[in-house]
MARDRENSE-186552 format. One record per residue: residue number from 1; z, y, x of N, C-alpha, C, O in turn. Coordinates in steps of 0.05 Angstrom, whole numbers, padded with zeros to 5 digits. Atoms other than C-alpha are relative to their C-alpha. Layout:
<kemis>
+-----+--------+--------+--------+--------+---------+--------+--------+--------+--------+--------+--------+--------+
!  nr !    nup ! nnorth !  neast !   caup ! canorth ! caeast !    cup ! cnorth !  ceast !    oup ! onorth !  oeast !
+-----+--------+--------+--------+--------+---------+--------+--------+--------+--------+--------+--------+--------+
! NUM !      Z !      Y !      X !      Z !       Y !      X !      Z !      Y !      X !      Z !      Y !      X !
...
+-----+--------+--------+--------+--------+---------+--------+--------+--------+--------+--------+--------+--------+
</kemis>
This chain:
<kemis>
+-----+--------+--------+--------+--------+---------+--------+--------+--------+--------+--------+--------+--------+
!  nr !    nup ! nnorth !  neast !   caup ! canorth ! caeast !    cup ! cnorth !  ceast !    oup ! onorth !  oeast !
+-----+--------+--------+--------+--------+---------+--------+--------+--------+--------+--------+--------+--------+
!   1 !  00000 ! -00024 !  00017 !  00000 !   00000 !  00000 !  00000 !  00025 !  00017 ! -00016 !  00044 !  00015 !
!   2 !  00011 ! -00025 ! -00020 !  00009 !   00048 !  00055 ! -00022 !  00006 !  00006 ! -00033 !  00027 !  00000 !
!   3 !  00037 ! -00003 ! -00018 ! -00059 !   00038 !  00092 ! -00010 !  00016 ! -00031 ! -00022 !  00038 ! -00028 !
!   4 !  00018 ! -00017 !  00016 ! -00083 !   00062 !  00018 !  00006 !  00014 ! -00015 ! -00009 !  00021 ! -00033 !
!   5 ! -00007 ! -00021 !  00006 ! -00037 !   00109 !  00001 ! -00017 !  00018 !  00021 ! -00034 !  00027 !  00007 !
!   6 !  00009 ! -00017 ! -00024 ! -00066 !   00151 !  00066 ! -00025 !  00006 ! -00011 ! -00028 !  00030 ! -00013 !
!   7 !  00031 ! -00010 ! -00002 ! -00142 !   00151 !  00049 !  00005 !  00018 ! -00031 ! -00003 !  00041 ! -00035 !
!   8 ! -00004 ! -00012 !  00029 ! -00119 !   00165 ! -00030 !  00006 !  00029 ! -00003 ! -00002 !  00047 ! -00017 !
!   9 ! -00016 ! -00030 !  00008 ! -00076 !   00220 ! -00016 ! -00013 !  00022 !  00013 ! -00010 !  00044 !  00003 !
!  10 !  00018 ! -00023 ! -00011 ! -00123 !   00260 !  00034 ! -00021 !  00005 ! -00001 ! -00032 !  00023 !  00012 !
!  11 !  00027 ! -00007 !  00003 ! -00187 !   00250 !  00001 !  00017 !  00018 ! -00037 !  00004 !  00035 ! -00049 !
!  12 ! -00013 ! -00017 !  00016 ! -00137 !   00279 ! -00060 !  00004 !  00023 ! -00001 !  00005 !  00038 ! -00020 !
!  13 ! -00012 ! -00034 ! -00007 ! -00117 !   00342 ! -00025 ! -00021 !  00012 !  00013 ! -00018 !  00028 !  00032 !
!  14 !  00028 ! -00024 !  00002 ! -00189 !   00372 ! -00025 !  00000 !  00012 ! -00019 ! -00022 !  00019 ! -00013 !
!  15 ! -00002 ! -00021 !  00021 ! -00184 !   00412 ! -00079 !  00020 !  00022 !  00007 !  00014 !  00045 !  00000 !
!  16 ! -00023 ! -00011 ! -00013 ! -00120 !   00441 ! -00046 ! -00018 !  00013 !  00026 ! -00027 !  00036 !  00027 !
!  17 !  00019 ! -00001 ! -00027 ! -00160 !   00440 !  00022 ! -00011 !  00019 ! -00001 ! -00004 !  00036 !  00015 !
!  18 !  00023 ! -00003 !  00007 ! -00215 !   00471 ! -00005 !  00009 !  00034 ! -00012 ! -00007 !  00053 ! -00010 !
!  19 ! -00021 ! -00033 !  00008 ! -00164 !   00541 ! -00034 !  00005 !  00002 !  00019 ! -00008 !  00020 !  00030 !
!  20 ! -00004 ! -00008 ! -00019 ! -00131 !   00536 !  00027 ! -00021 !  00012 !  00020 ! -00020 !  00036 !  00028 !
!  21 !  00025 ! -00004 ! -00018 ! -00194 !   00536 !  00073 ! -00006 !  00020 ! -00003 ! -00012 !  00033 !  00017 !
!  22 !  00027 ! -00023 !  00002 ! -00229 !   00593 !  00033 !  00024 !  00024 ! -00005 !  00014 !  00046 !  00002 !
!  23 ! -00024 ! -00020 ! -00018 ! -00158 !   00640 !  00039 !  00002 !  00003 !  00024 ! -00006 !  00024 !  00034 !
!  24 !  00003 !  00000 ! -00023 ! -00145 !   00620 !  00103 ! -00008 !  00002 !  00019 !  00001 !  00011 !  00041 !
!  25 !  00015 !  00004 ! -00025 ! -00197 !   00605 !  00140 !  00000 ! -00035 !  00004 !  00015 ! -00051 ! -00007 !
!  26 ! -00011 !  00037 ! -00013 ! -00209 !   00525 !  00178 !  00022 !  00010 !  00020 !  00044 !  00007 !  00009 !
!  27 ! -00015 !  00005 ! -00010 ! -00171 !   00539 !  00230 !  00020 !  00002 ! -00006 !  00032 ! -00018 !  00001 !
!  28 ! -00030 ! -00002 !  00014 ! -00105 !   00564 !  00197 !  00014 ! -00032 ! -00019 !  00036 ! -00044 ! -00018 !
!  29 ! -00001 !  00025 !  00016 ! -00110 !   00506 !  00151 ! -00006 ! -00025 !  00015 ! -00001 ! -00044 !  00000 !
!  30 !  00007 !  00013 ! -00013 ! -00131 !   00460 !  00203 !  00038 ! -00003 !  00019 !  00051 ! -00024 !  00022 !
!  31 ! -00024 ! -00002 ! -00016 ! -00064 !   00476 !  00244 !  00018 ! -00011 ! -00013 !  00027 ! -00032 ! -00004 !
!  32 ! -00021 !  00001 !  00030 ! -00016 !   00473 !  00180 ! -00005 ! -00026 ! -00011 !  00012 ! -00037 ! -00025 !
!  33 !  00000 !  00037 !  00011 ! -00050 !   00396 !  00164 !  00012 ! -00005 !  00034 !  00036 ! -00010 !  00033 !
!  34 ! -00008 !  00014 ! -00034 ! -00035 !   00377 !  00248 !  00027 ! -00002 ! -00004 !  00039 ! -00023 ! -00002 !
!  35 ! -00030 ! -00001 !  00002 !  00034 !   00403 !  00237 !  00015 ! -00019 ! -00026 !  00038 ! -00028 ! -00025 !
!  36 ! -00016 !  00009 !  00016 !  00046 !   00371 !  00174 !  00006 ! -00031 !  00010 !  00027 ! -00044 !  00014 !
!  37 !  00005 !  00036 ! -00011 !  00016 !   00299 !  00198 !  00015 !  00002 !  00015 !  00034 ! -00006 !  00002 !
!  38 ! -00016 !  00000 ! -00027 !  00056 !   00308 !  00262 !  00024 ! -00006 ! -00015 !  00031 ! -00030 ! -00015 !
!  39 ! -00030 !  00001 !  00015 !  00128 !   00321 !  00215 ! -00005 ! -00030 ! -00010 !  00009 ! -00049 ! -00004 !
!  40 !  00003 !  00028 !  00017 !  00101 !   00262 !  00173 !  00003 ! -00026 !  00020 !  00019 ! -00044 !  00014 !
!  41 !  00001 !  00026 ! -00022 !  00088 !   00209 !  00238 !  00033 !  00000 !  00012 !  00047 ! -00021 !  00013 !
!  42 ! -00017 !  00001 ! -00010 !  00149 !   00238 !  00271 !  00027 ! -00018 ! -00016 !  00038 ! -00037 ! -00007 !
!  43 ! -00019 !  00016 !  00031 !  00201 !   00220 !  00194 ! -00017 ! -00023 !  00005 ! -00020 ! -00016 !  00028 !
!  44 !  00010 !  00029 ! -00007 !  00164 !   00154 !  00205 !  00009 ! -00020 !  00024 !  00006 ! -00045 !  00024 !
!  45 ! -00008 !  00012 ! -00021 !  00191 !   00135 !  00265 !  00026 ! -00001 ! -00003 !  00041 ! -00010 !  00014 !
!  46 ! -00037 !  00007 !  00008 !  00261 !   00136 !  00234 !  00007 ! -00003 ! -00016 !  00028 !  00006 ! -00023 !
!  47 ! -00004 !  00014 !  00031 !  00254 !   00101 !  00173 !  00012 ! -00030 !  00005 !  00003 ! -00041 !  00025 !
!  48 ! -00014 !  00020 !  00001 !  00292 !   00040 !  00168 ! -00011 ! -00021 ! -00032 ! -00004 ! -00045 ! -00033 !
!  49 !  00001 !  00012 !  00027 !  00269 !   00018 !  00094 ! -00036 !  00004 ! -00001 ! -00047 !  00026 ! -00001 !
!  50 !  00025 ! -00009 !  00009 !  00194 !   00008 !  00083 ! -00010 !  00009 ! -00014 ! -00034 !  00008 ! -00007 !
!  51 !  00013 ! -00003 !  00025 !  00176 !   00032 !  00021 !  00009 !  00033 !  00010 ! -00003 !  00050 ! -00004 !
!  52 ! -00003 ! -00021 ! -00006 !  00201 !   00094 !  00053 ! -00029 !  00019 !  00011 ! -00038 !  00041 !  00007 !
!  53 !  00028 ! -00012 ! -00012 !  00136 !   00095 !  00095 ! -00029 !  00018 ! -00019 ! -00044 !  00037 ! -00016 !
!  54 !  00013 ! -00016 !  00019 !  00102 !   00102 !  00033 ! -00010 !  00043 !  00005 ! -00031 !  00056 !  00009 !
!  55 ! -00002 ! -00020 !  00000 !  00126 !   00170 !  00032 ! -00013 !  00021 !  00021 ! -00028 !  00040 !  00016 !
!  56 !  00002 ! -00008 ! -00016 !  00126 !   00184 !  00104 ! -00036 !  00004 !  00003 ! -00050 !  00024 ! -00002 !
!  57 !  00023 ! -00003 ! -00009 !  00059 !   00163 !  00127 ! -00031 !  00003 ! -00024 ! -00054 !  00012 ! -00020 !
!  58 !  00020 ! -00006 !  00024 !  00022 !   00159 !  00054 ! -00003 !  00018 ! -00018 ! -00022 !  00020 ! -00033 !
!  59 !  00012 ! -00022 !  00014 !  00032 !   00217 !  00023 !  00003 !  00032 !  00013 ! -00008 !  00051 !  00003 !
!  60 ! -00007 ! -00016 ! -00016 !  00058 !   00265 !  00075 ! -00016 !  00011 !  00024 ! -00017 !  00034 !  00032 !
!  61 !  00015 ! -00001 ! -00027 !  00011 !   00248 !  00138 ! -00023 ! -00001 ! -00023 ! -00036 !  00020 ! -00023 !
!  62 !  00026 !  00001 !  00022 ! -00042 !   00235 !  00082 !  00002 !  00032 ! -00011 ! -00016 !  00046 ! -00001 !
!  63 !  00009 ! -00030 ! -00002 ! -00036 !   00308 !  00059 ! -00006 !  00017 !  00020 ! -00022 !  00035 !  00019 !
!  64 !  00012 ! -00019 ! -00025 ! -00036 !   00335 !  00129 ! -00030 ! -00016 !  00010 ! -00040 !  00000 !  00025 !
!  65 !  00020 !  00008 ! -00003 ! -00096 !   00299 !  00142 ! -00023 !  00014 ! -00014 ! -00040 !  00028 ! -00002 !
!  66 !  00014 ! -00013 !  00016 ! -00133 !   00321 !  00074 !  00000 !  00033 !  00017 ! -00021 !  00045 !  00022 !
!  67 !  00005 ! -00020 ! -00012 ! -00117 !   00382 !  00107 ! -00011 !  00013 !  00025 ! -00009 !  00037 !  00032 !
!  68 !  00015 ! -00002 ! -00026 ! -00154 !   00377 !  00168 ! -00034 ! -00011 ! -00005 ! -00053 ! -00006 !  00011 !
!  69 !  00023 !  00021 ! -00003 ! -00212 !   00332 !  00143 ! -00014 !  00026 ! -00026 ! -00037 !  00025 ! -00017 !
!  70 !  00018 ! -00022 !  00020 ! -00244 !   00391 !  00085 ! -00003 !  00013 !  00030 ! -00024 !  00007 !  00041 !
!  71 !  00018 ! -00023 ! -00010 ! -00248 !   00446 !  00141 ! -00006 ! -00011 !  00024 ! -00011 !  00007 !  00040 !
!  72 !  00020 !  00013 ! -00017 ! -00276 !   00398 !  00192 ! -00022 ! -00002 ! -00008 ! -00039 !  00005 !  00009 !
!  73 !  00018 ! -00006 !  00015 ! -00330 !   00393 !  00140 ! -00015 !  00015 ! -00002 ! -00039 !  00010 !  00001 !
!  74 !  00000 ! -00031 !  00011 ! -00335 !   00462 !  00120 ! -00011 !  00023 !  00025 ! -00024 !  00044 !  00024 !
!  75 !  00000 ! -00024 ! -00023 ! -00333 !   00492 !  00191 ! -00028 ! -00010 !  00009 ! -00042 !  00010 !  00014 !
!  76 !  00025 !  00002 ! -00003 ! -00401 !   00454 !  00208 ! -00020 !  00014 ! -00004 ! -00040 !  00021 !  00010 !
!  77 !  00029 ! -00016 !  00026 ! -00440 !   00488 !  00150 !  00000 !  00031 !  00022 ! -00022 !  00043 !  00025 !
!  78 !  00005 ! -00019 ! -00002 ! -00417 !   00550 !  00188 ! -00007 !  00005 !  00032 ! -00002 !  00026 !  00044 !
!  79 !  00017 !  00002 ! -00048 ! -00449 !   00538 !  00274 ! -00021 ! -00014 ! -00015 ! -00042 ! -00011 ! -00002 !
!  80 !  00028 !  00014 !  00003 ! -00503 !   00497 !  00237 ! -00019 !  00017 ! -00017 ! -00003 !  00027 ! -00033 !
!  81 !  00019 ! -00011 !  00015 ! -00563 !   00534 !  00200 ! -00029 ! -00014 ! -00010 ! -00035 ! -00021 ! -00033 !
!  82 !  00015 !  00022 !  00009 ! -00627 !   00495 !  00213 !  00003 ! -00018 ! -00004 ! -00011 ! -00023 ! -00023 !
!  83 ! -00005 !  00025 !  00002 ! -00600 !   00425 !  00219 !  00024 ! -00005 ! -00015 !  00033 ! -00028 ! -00016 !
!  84 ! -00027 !  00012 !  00019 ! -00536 !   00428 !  00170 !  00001 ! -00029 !  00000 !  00011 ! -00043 !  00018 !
!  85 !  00005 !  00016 !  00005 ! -00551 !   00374 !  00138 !  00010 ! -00029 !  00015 !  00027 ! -00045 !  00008 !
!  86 ! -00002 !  00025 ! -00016 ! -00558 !   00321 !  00196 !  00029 !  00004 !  00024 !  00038 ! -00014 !  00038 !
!  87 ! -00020 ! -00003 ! -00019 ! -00499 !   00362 !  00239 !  00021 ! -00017 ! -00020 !  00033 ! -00034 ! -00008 !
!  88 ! -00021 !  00004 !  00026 ! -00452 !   00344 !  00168 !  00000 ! -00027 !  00008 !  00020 ! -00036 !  00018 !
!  89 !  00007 !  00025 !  00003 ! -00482 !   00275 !  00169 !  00015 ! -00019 !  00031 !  00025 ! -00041 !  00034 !
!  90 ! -00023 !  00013 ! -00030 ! -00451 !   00263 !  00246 !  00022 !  00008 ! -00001 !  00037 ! -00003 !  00015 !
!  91 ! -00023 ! -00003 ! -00005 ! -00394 !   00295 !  00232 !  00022 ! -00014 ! -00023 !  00046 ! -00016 ! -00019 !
!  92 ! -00014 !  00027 !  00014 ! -00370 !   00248 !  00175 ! -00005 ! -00020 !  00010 !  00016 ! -00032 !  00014 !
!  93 ! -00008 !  00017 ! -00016 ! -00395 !   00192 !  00211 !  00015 !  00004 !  00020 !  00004 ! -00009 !  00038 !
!  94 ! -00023 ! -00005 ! -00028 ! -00341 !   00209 !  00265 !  00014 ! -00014 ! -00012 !  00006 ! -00038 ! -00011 !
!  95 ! -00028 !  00008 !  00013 ! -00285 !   00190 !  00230 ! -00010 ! -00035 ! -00003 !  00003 ! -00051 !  00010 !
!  96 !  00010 !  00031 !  00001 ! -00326 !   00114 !  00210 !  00003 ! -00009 !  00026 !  00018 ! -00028 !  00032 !
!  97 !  00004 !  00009 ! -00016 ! -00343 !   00109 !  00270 !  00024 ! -00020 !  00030 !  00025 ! -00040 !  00044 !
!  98 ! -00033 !  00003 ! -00009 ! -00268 !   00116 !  00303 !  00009 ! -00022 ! -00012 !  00017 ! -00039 !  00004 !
!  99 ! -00019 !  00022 !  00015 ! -00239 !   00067 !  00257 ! -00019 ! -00029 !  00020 ! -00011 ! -00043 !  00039 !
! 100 !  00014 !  00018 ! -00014 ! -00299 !   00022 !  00277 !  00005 ! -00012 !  00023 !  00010 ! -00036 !  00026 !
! 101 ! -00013 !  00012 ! -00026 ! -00283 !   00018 !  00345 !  00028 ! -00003 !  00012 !  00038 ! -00021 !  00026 !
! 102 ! -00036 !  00004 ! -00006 ! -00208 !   00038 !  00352 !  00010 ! -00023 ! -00011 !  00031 ! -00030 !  00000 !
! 103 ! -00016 !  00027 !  00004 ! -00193 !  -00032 !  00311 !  00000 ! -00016 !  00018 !  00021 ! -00025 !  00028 !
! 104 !  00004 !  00023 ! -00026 ! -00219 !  -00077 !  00364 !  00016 !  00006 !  00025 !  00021 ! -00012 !  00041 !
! 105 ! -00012 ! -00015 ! -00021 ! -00185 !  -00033 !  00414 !  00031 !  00002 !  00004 !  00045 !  00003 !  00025 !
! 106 ! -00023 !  00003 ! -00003 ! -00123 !  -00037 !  00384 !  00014 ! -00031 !  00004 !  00037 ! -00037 !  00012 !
! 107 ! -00008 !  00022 !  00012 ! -00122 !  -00106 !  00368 !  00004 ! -00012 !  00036 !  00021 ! -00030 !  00039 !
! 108 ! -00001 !  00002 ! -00025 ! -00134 !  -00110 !  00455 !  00027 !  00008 !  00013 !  00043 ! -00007 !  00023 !
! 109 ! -00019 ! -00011 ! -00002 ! -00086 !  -00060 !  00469 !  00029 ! -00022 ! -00009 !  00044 ! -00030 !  00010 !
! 110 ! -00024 !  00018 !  00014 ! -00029 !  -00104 !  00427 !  00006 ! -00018 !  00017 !  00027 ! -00017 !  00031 !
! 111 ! -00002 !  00029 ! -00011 ! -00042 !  -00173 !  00455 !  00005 !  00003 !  00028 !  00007 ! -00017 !  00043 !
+-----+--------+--------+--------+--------+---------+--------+--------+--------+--------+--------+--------+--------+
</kemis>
């Protein structure tokens, strides 16, 4: 339930993202998701009860996330002009791509 609390709750907090971003700016809003995820990983590391993690890393690190992953988006549209499109298109595959390889990596790392 964690692993899908995380994707739930930060493809959730675009609409949030998405006010913040166009007040703030990406980077303000970009900082303010780093810091939150960071508080969220850190309360994670001193949970004792799992269902706690929930909290910690699924809806806490999952909002600071949402809050980093809209004006990563957003900030493309605005260095790209001719090629939008295909810059957008590499910059969401990033994130696939990471998972892609960081599993095998971790699963090395571990053993």
């Amino acid at each position: 339930i964690v692993h899908s609390l995380l994707p739930a709750v930060t493809l959730m907090t675009g609409p949030i993202a998405s006010i913040l971003t166009n007040k703030y700016g990406c980077r303000w809003t970009t900082v303010i998701g780093t810091l939150i995820a960071t508080v969220g990983f850190i309360l994670s590391s001193f949970v004792t009860k799992f269902f706690m993690l929930y909290i910690t890393i699924g809806v806490i690190v999952g909002f600071g996330f949402g809050l980093v992953y809209v004006p990563a988006i957003v900030s493309v549209g605005y260095y790209f002009d001719k090629k939008r499109s295909f810059a957008t298109g590499i910059a969401v595959c990033g994130s696939g791509l990471g998972t892609f390889f960081l599993s095998p990596l971790n699963r090395i790392l571990f053993n």
